[in-house]
N, C-alpha and C positions, 0 to 999 in steps of 0.2 A: 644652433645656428638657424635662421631665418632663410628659407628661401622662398620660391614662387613656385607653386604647385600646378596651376592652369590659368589659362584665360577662356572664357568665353566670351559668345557673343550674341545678341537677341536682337531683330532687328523689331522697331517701335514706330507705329504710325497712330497719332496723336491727335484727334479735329479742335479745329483751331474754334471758338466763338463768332470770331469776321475771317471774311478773307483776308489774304496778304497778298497784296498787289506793287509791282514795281513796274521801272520801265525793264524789268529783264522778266518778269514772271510774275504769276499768281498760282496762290495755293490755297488750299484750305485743310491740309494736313500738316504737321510734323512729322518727319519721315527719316528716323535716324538710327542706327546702330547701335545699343548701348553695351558697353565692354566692363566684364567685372575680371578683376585677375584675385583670385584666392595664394596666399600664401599657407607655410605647413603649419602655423600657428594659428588658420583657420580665421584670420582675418578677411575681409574682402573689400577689394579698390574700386572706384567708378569712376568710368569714363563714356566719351560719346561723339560719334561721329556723324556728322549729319549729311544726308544725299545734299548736294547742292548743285546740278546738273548745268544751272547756265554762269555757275561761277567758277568753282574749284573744279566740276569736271567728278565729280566723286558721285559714286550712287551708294544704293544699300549694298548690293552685288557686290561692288568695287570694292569697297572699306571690308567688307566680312572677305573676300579673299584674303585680301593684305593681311590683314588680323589673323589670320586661320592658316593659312601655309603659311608666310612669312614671315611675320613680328612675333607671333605666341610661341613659335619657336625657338625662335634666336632666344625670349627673355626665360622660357621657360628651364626650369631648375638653377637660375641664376640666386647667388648668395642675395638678399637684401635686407640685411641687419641693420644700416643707417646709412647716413645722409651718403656718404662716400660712396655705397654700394648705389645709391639712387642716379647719382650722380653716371657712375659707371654704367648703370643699365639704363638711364635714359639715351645716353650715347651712344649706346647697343643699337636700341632704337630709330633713332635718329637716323645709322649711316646706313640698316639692313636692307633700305631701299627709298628708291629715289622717290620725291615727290611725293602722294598720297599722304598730303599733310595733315588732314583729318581723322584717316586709323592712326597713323604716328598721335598727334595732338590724344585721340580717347584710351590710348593707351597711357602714355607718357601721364595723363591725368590722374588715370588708376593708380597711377604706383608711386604716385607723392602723395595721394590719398591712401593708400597702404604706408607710407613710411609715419604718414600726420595719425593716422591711427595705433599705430607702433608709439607713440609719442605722447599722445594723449592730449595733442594738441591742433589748433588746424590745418588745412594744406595753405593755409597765405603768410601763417608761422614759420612754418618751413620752405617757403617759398623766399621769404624775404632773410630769412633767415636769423629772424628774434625772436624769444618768446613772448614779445608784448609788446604794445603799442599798436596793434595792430585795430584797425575798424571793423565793426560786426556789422554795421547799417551804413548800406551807400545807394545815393541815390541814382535813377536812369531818368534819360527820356523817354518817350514814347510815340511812334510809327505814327503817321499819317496815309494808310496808302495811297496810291493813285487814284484819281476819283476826279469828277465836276465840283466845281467851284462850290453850289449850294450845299453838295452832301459833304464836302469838305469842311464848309464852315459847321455844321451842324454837327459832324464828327469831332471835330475840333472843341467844342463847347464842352460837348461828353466827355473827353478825356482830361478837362481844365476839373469838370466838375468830379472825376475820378481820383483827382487828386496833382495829377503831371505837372509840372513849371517848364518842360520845355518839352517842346512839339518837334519829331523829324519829320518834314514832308517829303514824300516823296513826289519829285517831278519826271521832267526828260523824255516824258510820254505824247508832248505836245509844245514845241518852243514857242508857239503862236500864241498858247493861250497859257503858259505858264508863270507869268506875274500876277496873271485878272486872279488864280487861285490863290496866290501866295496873298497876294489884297484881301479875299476874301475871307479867309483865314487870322490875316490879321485885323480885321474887321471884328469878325468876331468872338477872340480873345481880349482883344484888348492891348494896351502897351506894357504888360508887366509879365505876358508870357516870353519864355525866349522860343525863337524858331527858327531852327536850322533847314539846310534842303538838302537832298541826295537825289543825284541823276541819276546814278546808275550807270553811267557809260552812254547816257542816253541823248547827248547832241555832239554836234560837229564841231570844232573849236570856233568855229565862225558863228555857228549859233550858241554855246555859250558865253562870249563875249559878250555879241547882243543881248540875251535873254540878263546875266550879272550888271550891263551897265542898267538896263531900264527896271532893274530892281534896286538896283542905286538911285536912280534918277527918285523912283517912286519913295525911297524910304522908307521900307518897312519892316527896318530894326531886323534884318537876316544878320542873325550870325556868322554862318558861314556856310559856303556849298560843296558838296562832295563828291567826288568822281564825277567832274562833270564831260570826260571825255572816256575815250576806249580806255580800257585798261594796257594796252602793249604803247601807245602814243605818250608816254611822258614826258618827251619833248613839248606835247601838244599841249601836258598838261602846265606845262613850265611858259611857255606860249599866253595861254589864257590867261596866267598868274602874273605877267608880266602889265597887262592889256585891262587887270581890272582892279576895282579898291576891294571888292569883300576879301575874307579869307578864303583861301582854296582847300580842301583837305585831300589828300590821296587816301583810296579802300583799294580797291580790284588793283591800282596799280601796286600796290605794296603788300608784297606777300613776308620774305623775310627780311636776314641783314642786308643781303646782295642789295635787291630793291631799296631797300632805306637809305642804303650810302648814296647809289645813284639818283636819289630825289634831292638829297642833301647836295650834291653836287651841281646838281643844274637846277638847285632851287627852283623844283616845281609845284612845292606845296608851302603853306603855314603851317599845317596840322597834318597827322596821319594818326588813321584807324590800327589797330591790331587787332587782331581775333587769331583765333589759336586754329583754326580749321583752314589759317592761311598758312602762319607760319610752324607750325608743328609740336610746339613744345611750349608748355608753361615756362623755363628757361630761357628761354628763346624769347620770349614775348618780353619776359622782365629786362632784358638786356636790350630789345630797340624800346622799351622806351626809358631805358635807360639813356639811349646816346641820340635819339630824338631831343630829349629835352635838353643834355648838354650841348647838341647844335642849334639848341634855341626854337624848335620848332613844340607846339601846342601839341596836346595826346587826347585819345578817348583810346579805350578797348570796348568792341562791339561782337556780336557774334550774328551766326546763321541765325536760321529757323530751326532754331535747337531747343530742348526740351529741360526741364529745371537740372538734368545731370550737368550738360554741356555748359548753361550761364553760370551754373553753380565753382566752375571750373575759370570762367571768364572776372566772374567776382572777386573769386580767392585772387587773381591775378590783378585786379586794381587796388584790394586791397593791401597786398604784398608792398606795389609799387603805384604811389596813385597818380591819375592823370589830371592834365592841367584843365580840363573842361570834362565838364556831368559825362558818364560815357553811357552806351547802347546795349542797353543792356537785358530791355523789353522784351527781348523773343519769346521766353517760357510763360511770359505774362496773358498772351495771345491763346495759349494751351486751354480747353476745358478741364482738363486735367492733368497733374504728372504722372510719367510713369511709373515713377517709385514714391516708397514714404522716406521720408525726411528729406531733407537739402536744406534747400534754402525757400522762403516764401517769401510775399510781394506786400505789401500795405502800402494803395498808393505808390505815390514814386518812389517808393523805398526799398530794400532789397535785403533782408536780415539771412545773415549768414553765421552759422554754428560757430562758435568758438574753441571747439574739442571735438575729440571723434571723427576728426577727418574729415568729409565733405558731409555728416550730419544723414546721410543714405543710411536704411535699414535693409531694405529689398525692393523688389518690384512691387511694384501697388496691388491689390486684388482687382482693382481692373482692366491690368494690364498694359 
């Protein structure tokens, strides 16, 4: 019989090539938790939690407590011979405490990448729960950060010529001057890249209105814009969606089910993000957008500023169940390096993901 022998935990800070810039923050690390849970039959799971201090609230500190007194516990010496048992101990997880959806999420990762290992197949196989059909190359967009209009255009080129077809800008750092960028950008791309925006949280519903219509006004082929108010205002966001033609997407506001049903209810979005460092559980995430799409709303899965463990974990999760638009999947791409060897790697806006062996992880990298 199969069980779970330990968990550990190693926290990973990562320099990034550019910085990452938003209206909530800039970094130029990756700074996350990585979680391996070994089983008795000397297997090993990966997962990852990432600090995201002005979103989830979560740091290094944080997750490696949760992880260390209170999750490794509850799952440790737990049976996990198959799916049933997965099942049972993700739920373990899930209830042993509240909130901290990000050590949940890099846990919960680990141990379907122990069961896809167990299996001999991958964690999006067992995710979706077939052995086939499943995609091994999916494509992302790629970040924009915050920045002037001219370095914006110029960034913009570089990542068309790296390969990307859809650009996320980030705005909401400036409502005054936030179309001159989005112009400039699509300037110089061209009409055949797609470009989406994300605020961030970053205007008042009175300035996103303004800023969404005179980017109507302007036409410049946005797909759609994202969290364009606080995240606790979903009325505000349901407000804005009322008041404008592009799409609206909910992020910050939509964490799990609770949040998805109440967006569904007072229709304040077209679209919602999922990321697993909101809502806590591979499971979890396959089931909103599950019932996302049966209420007729558009999907992406996106993640932190996480490291090839954590998208590696967000992939297997579109692949399982895929979304209705390119999803967000860039983060590890930003890394000079990964922490570990194997996952998943990048060609261009492409995202090749292991078909066996679980999430494709041998260990930690030699450079740590």
């Amino acid at each position: 019989m199969t069980t779970i022998e330990r968990v550990t935990t190693t926290a990973s800070s990562v320099p990034l090539h550019t910085p990452f810039v938003t209206a909530l923050r800039r970094t130029e690390t990756t700074d996350t938790v990585l979680v391996t849970v070994t089983d008795s039959d000397g297997r090993t799971g990966w997962g990852e939690a990432p600090q995201v201090w002005q979103v989830t609230g979560e740091s290094l500190a944080s997750a490696t407590a949760c992880l260390e007194t209170m999750l490794a516990p509850a799952v440790t010496g737990r049976r996990l011979h198959d799916r049933d048992d997965l099942t049972a101990t993700a739920a373990v997880v899930q209830r042993t405490v509240a909130r901290n959806f990000g050590a949940k999420a890099a846990l919960d990762a680990a141990l379907h990448d122990l069961v896809a290992r167990a299996e001999g197949t991958s964690v999006a196989a067992v995710l979706a729960g077939r052995p086939d059909g499943i995609r091994d190359v999916l494509t992302t967009d790629v970040t924009l950060s915050a920045g002037k209009a001219d370095a914006l255009a110029d960034t913009a080129r570089a990542r068309v010529a790296d390969g990307f077809r859809t650009l996320k800008m980030k705005v909401g750092t400036d409502a005054s001057t936030d179309v001159q960028r989005v112009a400039a950008v699509r300037d110089a791309v061209g009409p055949d890249v797609a470009i989406r925006l994300d605020a961030n949280q970053g205007w008042t519903r009175e300035e996103a209105v303004q800023v969404i219509r005179a980017l109507e006004v302007a036409d410049l082929g946005v797909e759609f814009v994202e969290q364009p108010v606080v995240a606790d205002d979903v009325e505000g966001l349901a407000w804005v969606r009322e008041r404008v033609g592009l799409p609206v997407m909910a992020d910050e506001s939509c964490y799990g089910r609770f949040d998805l049903e109440r967006i569904i209810r007072l229709g304040a979005a077209d679209l919602v993000n999922v990321k697993l460092a909101k809502c806590g559980s591979l499971t979890v995430g396959r089931d909103m957008l599950r019932r996302a799409h049966e209420a007729g709303l558009r999907t992406i899965v996106g993640s932190m500023m996480e490291s090839h463990v954590g998208v590696g974990a967000a992939a297997a999760l579109v692949a399982a169940e895929p979304t209705t638009e390119v999803s967000d999947l860039d983060a590890a791409w930003w890394s000079r390096r990964s922490p570990v060897d194997g996952g998943i790697s990048y060609s261009g806006n492409q995202i090749h993901l292991p078909v066996n062996g679980g999430s494709g992880i041998t260990g930690l990298s030699a450079a740590g």
